[in-house]
C-alpha positions as CSV (number, residue, x, y, z in Angstrom):
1,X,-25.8,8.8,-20.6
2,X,-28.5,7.8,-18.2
3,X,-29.2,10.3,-15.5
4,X,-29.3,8.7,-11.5
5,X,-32.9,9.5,-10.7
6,X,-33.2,13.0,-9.6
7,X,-29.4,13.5,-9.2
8,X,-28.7,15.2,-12.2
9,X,-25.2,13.8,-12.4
10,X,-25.0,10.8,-15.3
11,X,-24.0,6.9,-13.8
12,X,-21.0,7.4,-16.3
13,X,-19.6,10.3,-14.0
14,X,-20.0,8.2,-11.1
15,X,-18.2,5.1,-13.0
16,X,-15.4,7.5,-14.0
17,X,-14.7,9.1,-10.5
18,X,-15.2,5.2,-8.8
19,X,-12.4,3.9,-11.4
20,X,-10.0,6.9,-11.8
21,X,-9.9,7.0,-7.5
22,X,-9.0,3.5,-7.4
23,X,-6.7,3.5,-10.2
24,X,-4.9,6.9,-8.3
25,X,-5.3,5.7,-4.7
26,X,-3.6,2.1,-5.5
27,X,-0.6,4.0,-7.3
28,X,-0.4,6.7,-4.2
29,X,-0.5,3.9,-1.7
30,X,2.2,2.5,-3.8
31,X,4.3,5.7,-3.5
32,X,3.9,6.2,-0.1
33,X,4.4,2.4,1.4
34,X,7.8,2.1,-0.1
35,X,10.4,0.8,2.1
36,X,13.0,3.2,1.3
37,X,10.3,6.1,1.4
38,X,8.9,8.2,-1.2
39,X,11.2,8.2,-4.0
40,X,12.7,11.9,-5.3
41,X,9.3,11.2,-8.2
42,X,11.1,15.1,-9.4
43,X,14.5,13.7,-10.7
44,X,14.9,13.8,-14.7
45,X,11.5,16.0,-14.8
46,X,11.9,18.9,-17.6
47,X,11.6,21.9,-15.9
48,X,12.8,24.3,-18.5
49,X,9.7,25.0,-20.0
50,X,7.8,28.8,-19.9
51,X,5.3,27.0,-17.7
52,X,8.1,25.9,-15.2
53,X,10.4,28.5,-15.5
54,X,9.8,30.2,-12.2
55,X,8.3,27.2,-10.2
56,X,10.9,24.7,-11.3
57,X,13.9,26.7,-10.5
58,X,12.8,28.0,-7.0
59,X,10.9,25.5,-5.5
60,X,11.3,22.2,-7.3
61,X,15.1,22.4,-7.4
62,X,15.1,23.6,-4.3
63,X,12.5,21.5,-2.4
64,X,12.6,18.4,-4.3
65,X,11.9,15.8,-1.5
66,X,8.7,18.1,-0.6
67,X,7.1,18.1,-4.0
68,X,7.9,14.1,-4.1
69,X,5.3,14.2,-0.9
70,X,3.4,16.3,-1.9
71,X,2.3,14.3,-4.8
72,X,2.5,11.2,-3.9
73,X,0.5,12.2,-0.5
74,X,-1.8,14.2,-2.8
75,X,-2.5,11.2,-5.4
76,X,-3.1,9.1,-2.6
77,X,-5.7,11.2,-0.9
78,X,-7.2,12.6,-3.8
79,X,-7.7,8.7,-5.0
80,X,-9.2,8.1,-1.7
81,X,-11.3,11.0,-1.8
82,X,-13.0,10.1,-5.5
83,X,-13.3,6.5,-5.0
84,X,-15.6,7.2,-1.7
85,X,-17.2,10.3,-3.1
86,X,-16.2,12.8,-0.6
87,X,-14.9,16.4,-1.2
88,X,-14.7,15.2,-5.0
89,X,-14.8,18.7,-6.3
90,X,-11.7,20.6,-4.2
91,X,-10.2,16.8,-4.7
92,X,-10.8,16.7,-8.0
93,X,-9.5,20.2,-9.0
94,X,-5.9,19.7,-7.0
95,X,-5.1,16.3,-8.6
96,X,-6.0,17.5,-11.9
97,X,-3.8,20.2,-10.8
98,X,-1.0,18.1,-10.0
99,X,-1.5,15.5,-12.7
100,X,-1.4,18.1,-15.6
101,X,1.6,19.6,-13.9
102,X,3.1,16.2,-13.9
103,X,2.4,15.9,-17.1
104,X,3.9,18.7,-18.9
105,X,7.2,18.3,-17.3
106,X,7.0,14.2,-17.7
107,X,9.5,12.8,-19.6
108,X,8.7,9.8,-19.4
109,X,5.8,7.5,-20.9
110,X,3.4,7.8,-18.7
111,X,2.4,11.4,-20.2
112,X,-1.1,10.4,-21.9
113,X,-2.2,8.3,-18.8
114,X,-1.3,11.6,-16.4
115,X,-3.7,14.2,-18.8
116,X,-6.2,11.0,-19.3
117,X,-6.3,10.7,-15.4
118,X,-6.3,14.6,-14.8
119,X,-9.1,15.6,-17.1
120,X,-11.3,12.3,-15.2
121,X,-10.3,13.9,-12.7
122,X,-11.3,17.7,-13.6
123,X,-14.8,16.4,-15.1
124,X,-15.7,14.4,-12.0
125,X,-15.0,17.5,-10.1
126,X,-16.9,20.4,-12.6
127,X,-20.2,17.8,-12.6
128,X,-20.3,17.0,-8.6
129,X,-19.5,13.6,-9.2
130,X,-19.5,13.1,-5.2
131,X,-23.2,13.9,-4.8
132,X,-24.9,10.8,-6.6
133,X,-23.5,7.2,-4.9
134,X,-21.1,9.1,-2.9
135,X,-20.2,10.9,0.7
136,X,-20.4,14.3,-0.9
137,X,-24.5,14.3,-0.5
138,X,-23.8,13.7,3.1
139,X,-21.1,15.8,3.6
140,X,-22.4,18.8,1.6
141,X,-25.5,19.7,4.2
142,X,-22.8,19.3,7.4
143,X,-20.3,20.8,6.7
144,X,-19.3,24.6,5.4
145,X,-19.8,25.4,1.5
146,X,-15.9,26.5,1.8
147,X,-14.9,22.7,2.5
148,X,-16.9,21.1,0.0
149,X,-17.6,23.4,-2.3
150,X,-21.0,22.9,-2.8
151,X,-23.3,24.2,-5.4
152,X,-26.3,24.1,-3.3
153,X,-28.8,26.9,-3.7
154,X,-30.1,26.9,0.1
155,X,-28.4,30.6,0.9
């Protein structure tokens, strides 16, 4: 892939994060502006898997109109936060979070878009996606390496 001038991040990262935050802010905007509110997005999930065990039978069950805000909220945000190119990595690394989480207890269809969109996701935030055509350049020599994560080499 061609490399931005001095960046070090390919344009093809940049493409990716600018596509995969629309694509994940337009469906969390749709989650969240429903009339009725945020739909309970946990009903018919299949939380009896060894990677839910725990998690699905003490929280999920228990708090499922949380986790319905939680990700829809965190889709929305973390859509937002690729598509301008700020906070990209500690974005990045939740949604891939939640959309791989999604994922496994999915029973639905949308399965292969949830790990497409979470590994986008994961790559956009392991290269720095945010630095090159983004707010992250900004953003990284303002603000504290514990927000944004930075891999700068100042000290």
């Amino acid at each position: 892939m061609a490399q931005l001038s001095g960046s070090g991040v390919s344009f093809g990262f940049v493409l990716i994060r600018v596509v995969t935050g629309a694509l994940l802010a337009f469906s969390g905007w749709q989650l969240v502006s429903q009339d009725g509110g945020i739909p309970n997005l946990v009903r018919g999930s299949d939380l009896s898997s060894p990677y839910f065990k725990w998690w699905g039978e003490n929280i999920i069950r228990e708090y499922p109109a949380v986790i319905s805000h939680v990700i829809a909220w965190g889709e929305l945000l973390a859509g937002l936060s690729l598509l301008l190119g700020g906070l990209v990595r500690p974005a990045g690394f939740a949604i891939a979070w939640i959309l791989f989480s999604c994922a496994v207890a999915d029973t639905g269809d949308l399965r292969h878009l949830e790990v497409l969109a979470g590994f986008n996701a994961l790559g956009c935030a392991l290269a720095g996606a945010g630095r090159s055509f983004g707010m992250d350049a900004m953003l990284d020599q303002h603000w504290p390496r514990w927000i944004t994560w930075a891999q700068r080499s100042d000290g």
